[in-house]
C-alpha positions in Angstrom: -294.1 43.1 65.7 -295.3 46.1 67.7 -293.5 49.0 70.4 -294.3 48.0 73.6 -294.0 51.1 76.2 -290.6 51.5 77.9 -290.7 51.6 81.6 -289.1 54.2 83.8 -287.5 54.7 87.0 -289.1 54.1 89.9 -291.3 51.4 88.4 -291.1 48.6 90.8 -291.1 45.9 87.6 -287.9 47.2 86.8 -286.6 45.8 90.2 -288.5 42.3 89.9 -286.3 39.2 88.8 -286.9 37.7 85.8 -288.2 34.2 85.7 -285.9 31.7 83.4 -287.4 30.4 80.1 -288.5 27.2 79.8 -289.0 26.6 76.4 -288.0 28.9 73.5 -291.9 29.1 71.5 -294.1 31.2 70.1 -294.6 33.4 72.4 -291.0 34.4 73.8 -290.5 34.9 70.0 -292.9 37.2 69.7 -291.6 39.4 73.0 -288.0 39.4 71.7 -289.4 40.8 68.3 -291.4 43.5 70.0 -288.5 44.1 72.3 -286.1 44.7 69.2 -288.5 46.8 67.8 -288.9 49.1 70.6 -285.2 49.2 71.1 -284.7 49.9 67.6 -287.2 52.7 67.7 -285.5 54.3 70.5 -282.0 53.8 69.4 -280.6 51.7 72.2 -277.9 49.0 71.9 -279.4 46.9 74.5 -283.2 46.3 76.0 -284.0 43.7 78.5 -288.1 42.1 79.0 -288.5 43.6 82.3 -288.2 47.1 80.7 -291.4 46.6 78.7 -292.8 45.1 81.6 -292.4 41.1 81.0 -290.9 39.1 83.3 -288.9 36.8 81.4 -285.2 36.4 80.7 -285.1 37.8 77.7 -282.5 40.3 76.6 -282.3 41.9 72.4 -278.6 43.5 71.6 -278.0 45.5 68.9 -274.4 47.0 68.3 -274.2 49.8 66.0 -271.6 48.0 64.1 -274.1 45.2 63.4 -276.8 44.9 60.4 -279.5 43.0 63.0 -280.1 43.1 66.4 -279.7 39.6 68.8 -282.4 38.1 71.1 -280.8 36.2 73.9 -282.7 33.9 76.1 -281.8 32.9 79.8 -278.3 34.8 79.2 -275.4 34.5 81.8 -272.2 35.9 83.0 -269.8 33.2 83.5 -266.6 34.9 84.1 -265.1 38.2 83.8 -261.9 40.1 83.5 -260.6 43.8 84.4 -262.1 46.6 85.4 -263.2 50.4 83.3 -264.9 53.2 83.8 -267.7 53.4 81.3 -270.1 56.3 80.5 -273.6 54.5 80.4 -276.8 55.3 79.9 -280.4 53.5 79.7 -283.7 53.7 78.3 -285.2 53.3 81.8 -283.4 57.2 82.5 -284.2 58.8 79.4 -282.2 62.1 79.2 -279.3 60.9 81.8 -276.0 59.1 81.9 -273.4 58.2 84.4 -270.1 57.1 85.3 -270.1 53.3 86.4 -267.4 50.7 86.4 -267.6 47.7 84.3 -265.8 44.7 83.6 -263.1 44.4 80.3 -264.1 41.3 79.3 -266.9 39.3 79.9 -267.9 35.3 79.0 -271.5 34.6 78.3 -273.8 32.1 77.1 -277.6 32.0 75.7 -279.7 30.4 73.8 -280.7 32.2 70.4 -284.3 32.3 68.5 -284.0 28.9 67.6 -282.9 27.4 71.4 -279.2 26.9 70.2 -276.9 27.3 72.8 -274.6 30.5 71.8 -271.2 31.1 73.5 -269.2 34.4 73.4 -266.0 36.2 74.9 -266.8 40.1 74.8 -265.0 43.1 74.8 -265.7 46.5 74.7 -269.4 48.3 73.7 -270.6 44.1 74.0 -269.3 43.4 77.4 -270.7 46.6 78.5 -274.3 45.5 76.9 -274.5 42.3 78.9 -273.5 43.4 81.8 -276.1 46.1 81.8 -278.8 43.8 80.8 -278.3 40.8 82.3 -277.9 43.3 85.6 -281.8 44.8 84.5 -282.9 41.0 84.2 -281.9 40.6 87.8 -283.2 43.9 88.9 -280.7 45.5 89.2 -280.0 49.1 87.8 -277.1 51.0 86.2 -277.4 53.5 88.8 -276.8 51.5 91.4 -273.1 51.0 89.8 -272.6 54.8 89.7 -269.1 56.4 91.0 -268.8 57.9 94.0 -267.5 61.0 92.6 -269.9 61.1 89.3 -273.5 61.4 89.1 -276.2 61.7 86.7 -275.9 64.4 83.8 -277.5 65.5 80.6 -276.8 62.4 78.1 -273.8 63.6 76.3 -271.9 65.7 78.2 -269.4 62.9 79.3 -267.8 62.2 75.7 -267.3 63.2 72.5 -269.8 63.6 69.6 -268.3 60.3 67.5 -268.2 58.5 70.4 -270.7 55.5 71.1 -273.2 55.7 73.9 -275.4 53.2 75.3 -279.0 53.7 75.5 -279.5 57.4 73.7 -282.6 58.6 72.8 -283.1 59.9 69.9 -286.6 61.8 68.3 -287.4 63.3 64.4 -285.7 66.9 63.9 -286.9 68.6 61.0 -285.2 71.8 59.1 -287.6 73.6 57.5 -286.2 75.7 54.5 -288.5 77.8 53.0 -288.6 80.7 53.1 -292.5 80.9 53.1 -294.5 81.1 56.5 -297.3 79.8 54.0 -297.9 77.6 51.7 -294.9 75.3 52.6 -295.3 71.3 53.1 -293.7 68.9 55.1 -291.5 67.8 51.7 -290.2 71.2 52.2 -288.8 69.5 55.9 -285.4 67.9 55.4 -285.7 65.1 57.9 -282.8 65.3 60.1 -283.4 62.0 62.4 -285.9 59.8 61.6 -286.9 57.9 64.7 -290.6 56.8 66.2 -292.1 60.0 68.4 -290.6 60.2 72.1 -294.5 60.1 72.8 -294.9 56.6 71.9 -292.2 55.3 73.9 -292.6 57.2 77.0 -295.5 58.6 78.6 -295.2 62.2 79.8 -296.8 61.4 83.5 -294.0 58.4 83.6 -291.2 60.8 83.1 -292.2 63.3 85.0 -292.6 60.6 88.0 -288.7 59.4 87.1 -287.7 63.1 87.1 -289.4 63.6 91.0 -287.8 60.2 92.3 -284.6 60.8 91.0 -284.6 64.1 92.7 -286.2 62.3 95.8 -283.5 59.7 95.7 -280.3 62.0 95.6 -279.3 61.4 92.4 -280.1 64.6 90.6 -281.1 68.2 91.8 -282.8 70.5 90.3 -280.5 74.2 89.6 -282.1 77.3 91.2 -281.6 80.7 90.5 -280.0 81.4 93.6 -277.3 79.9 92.4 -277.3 81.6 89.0 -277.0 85.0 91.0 -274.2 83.9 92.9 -271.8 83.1 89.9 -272.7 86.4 88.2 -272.2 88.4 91.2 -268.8 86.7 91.7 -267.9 88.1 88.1 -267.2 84.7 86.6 -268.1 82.0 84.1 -269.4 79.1 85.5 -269.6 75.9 84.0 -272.9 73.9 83.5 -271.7 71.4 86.4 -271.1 74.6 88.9 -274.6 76.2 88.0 -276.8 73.5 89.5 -277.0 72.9 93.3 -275.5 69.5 94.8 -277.4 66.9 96.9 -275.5 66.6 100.2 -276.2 63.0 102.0 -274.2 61.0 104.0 -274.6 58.0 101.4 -271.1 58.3 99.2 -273.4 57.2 96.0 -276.1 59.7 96.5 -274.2 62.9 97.3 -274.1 65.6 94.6 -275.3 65.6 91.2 -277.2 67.0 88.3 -280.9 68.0 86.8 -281.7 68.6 83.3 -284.5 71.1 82.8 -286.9 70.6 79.8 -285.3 72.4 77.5 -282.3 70.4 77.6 -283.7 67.5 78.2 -283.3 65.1 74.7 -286.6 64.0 73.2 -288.6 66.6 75.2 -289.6 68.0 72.2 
């Protein structure tokens, strides 16, 4: 098994169909390890081929209340039920999530690892997952779901701490306590996360590319100072939403929104 790099927003793969399996070998084995390897790296529940740049119809799962993750082949939506909003997020938009509608309950099938045919009624965090993938496998994106009325913001600021999250990133923290500058060691570093470095799933150029387009596209502006000036002169707190400027556009789904600076960023470190 290896990582295989994640790609990122606006590369064109992640808008290419994938092409159905025709035989579960070797091969398809080997990309659905990689792939739940590099998900498992970058603590996502879901990752789909044409995010590590293979066009196949192959998805990997892994729900955090599961001990292993799953690699679905050819998967399918065959009916669903009821409609929620959802906060989402994606590897694809490292840093981001949004509010999209998706479905309460969802009917799938795929063949597993072995070519087995695997049926499943969903609900909840599971739904969610396959609908988000099986949408990537078809090129289609998670922002293309987003509310009118919401757009994308630092990862975490829609919920709670306890509360699940698709697609976060997570990279090592380390508290150093000694109280030496010198002579300290890294088993002096209590490891807070242990994860594979951001650096090895991302590359910088790619996210800085995602970061311009996203801004290009509408969905995310960049906060100015301007605007910092304004809310102190009018002798009031302002709320991270109200500091940042909004995109105005006459496309409903484009118009407003929020940009992360690097500081804030998760896994700029």
């Amino acid at each position: 098994m290896s990582i295989r790099r994640i790609r990122v927003f606006p590369e064109p793969i992640l808008r290419k169909k994938c092409r159905t399996v025709r035989r579960v070998d070797e091969k398809v084995l080997e990309l659905g390890s990689d792939m739940v390897e590099t998900m498992d790296a970058a603590h996502g529940v879901g990752l789909a081929a044409n995010q590590v740049g293979a066009l196949q119809r192959v998805v990997t799962i892994h729900l955090p209340e599961d001990e292993s993750a799953m690699i679905l082949v050819n998967p399918e939506i065959q009916g669903a039920e009821g409609k929620r909003e959802v906060v989402e997020g994606c590897l694809s938009f490292p840093g981001y999530e949004g509010l999209v509608t998706r479905s309460v309950t969802v009917k799938a099938r795929w063949l597993d690892e072995n070519g087995s045919k695997m049926k499943v009624t969903a609900e909840e965090l599971f739904a969610q997952a396959l609908e988000h993938e099986i949408d990537h496998l078809n090129g289609i994106l998670y922002v293309d779901h987003l509310l009118a009325h919401e757009k994308l913001a630092a990862a975490g600021s829609h919920m709670d701490k306890d509360e699940p999250h698709m697609h976060d990133v997570e990279v090592d923290v380390h508290a150093d306590h000694s109280d030496e500058d010198e002579g300290s060691s890294e088993s002096d570093a209590e490891v807070l996360q242990t994860t594979l470095k951001f650096s090895e799933l991302y590359s910088d150029s790619s996210l800085t590319q995602m970061q311009y387009d996203l801004r290009k596209a509408g969905y995310v502006v960049e906060r100015t100072g301007r605007d910092q000036d304004h809310n102190h002169d009018q002798g009031r707190e302002h709320t991270h939403a109200q500091s940042y400027d909004r995109v105005v556009s006459p496309d409903p789904n484009l118009d407003g929104g929020l940009l992360l600076d690097n500081n804030h960023r998760r896994g700029s470190e």
